[in-house]
C-alpha positions as CSV (number, residue, x, y, z in Angstrom):
1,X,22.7,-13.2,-6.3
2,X,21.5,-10.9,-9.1
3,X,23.4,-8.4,-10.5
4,X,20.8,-5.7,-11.8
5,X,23.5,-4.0,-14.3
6,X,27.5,-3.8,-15.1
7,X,28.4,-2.0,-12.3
8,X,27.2,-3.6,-9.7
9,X,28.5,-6.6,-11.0
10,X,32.2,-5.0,-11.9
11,X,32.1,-4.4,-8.1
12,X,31.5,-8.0,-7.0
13,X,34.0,-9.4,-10.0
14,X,36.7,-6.7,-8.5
15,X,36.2,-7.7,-4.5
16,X,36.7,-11.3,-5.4
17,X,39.7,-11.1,-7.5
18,X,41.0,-8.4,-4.6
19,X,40.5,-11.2,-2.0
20,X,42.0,-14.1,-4.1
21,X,45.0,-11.6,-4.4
22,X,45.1,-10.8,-0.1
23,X,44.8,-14.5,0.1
24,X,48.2,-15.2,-2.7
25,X,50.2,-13.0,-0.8
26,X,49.3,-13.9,2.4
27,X,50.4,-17.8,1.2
28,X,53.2,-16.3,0.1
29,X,54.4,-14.8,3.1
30,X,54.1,-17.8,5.7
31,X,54.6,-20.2,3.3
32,X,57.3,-19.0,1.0
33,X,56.7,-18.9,-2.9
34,X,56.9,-22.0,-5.1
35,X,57.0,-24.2,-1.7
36,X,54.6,-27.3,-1.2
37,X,52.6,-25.7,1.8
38,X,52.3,-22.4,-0.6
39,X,50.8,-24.4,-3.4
40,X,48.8,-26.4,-1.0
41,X,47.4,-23.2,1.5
42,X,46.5,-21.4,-1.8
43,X,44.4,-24.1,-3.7
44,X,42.7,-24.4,-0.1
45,X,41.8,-20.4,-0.2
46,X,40.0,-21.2,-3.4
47,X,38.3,-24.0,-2.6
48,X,37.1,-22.0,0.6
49,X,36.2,-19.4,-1.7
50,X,34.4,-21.4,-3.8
51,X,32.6,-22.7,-1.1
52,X,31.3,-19.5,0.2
53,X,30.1,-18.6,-2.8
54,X,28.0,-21.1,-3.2
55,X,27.1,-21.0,0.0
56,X,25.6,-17.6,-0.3
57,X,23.7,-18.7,-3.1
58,X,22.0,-21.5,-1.2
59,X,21.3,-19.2,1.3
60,X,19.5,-16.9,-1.0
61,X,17.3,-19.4,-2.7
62,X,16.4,-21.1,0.5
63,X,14.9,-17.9,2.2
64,X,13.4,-16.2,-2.0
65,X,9.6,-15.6,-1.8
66,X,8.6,-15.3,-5.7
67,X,6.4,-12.7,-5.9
68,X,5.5,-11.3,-8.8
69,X,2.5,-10.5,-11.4
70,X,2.7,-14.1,-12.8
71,X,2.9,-15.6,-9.5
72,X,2.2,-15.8,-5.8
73,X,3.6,-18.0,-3.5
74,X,1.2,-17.4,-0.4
75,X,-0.9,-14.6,-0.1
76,X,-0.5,-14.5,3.5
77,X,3.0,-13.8,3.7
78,X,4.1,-10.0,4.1
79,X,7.3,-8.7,4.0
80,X,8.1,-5.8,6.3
81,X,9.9,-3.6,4.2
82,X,6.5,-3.6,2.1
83,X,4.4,-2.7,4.7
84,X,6.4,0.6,6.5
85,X,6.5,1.7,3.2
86,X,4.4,4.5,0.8
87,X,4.4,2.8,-2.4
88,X,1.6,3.5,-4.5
89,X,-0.1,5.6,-2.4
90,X,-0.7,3.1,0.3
91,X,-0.4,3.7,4.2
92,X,3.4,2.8,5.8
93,X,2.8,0.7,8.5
94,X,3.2,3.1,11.4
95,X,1.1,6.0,10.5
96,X,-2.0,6.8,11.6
97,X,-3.0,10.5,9.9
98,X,-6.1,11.9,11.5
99,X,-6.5,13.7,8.1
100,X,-5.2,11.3,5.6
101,X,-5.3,7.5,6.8
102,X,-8.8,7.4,8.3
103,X,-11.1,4.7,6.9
104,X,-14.3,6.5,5.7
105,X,-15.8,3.1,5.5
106,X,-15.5,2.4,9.1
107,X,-18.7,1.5,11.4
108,X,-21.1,3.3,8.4
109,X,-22.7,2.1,5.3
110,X,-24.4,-1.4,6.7
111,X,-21.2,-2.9,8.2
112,X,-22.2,-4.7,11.1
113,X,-20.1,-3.5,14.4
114,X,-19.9,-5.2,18.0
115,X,-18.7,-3.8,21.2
116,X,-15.6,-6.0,21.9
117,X,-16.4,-5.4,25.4
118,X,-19.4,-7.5,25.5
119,X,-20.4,-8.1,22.1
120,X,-23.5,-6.6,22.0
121,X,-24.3,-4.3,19.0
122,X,-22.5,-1.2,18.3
123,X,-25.7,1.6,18.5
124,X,-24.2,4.7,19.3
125,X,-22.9,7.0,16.5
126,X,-19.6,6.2,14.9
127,X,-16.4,7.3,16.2
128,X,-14.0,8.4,13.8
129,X,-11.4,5.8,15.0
130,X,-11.8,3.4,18.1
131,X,-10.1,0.3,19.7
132,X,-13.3,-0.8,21.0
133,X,-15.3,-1.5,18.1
134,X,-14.9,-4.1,15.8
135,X,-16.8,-3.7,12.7
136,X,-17.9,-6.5,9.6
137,X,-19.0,-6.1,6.0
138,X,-21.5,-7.7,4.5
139,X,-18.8,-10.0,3.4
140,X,-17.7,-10.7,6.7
141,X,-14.6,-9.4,5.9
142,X,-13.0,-6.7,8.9
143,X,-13.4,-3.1,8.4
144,X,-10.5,-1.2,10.0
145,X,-10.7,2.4,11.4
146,X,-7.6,3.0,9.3
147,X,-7.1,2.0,5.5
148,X,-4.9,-1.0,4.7
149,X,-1.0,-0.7,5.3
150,X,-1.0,-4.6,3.6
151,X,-2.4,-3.3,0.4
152,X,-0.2,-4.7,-2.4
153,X,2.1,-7.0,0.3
154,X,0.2,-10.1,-0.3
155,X,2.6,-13.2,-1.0
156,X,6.0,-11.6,0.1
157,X,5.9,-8.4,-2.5
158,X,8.0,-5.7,-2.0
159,X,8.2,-2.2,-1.6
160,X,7.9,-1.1,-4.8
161,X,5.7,-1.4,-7.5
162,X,7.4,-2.8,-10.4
163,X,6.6,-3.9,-13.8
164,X,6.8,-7.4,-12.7
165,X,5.0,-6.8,-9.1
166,X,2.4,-3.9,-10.1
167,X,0.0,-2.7,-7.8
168,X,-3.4,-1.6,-8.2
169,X,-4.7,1.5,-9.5
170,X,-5.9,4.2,-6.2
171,X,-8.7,5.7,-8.2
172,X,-11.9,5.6,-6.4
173,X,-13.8,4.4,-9.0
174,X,-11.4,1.3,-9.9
175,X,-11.5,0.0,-6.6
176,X,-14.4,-2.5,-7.0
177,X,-12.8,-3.5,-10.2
178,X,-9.8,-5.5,-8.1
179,X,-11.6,-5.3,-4.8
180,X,-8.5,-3.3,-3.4
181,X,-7.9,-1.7,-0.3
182,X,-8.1,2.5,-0.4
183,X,-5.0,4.7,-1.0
184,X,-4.2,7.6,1.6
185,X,-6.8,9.8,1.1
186,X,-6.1,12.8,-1.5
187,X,-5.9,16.4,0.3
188,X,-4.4,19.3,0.0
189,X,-1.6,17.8,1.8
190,X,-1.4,14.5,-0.3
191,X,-2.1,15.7,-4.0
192,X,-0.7,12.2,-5.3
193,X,1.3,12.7,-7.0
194,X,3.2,9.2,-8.5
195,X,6.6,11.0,-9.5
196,X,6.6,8.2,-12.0
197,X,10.1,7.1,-13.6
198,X,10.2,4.9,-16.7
199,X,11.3,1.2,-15.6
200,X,11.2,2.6,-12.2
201,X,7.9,2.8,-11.5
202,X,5.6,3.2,-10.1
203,X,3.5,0.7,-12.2
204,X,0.1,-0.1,-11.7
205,X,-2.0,-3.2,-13.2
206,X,-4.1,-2.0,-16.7
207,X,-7.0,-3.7,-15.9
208,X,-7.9,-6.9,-14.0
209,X,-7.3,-10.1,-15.5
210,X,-4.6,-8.6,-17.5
211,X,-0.6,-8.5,-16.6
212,X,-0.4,-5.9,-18.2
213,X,1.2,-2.8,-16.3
214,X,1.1,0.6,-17.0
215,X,2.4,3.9,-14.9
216,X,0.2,4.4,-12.1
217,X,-1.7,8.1,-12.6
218,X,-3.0,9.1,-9.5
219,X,-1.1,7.6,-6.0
220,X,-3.9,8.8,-3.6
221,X,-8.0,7.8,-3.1
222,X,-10.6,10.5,-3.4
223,X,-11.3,11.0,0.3
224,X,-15.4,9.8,-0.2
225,X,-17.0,6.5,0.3
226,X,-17.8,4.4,-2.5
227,X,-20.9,1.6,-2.0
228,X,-20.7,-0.8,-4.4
229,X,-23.3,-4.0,-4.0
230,X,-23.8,-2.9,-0.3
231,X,-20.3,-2.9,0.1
232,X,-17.5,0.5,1.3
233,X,-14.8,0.9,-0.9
């Protein structure tokens, strides 16, 4: 359990002393006060308590995914609350925006894309968003028809981007820089704005290799393609 400031921890101090007090009278009243049983019933309602609580804790640690700037536990991990959510700029799970969460990288710019059908080449032109194609970078890597929704959910992260668990910066032009995913795409619709809150967030990383985090400027991706080495950002 963490308590994140005073009041939240008054509240939990309060609750407990509340139940240890439901718990005295309740001895009191089948038991009688001073009696054997009493004394016995009520050290037996602390010990349970006791027990609970560190219970909970155990509970807590066992199921804890650290992720944060300094570390990642496995990258493959991703927690759901980070992916049906915005933060950042990135794409909550569920949407798919004609205008705003379209991948302009997908099936152009030398990615190599198979009808699943038969796995013969994809010739035709591109469709804006399809099922049936599956396309590849250069990399080998899967281009979607939809920009990430796992962008900065690697290794169990959560739905905000925090000092300790920055993401990275949307700009176009940074992109290559930590081979990220794209934001939603900027519009007239999506101006991205960050609505940025000191110690709040969100935070984005400075630069790569750093830990370093800074407020994220801009929370949405210019809506172009950016080829970088042969490869779409």
């Amino acid at each position: 359990m963490s308590f994140t400031n005073l009041p939240e921890f008054g509240d939990i101090l309060l609750s407990s002393l509340f139940l240890l007090l439901c718990a005295a009278i309740s001895v009191h009243i089948c038991f009688g006060a001073g009696t054997k049983n009493a004394r016995e019933a009520l050290i037996g309602s602390f010990v349970a308590l006791i027990f609970a609580v560190q219970l909970y804790h155990l509970i807590q640690a066992a199921v804890y995914v650290p992720a944060t700037k300094f570390f990642i536990f496995k990258s493959h991990l991703h927690r759901n609350d980070c992916i049906n959510s915005g933060k950042g700029g990135k794409r909550p799970g569920h949407s798919i925006s004609q205008s705003i969460d379209l991948n302009p990288c997908f099936c152009k710019y030398g990615n190599n894309c198979t009808v699943l059908a038969n796995g013969l080449p994809y010739t035709e032109s591109c469709p804006i968003h399809s099922t049936s194609v599956s396309c590849l970078n250069k990399l080998g890597n899967k281009v979607h028809p939809y920009i990430s929704k796992l962008r900065n959910c690697r290794g169990g992260q959560g739905n905000e981007c925090k000092k300790n668990e920055p993401c990275y910066p949307c700009e176009l032009n940074r992109l290559p820089e930590f081979q990220a995913d794209r934001c939603r795409a900027c519009s007239t619709d999506n101006l991205g704005n960050c609505n940025f809150i000191p110690e709040k967030g969100p935070y984005c990383y400075d630069k790569k290799g750093s830990r370093k985090a800074v407020p994220c400027k801009t929370c949405c991706t210019e809506p172009i393609p950016l080829i970088v080495d042969g490869i779409c950002y």
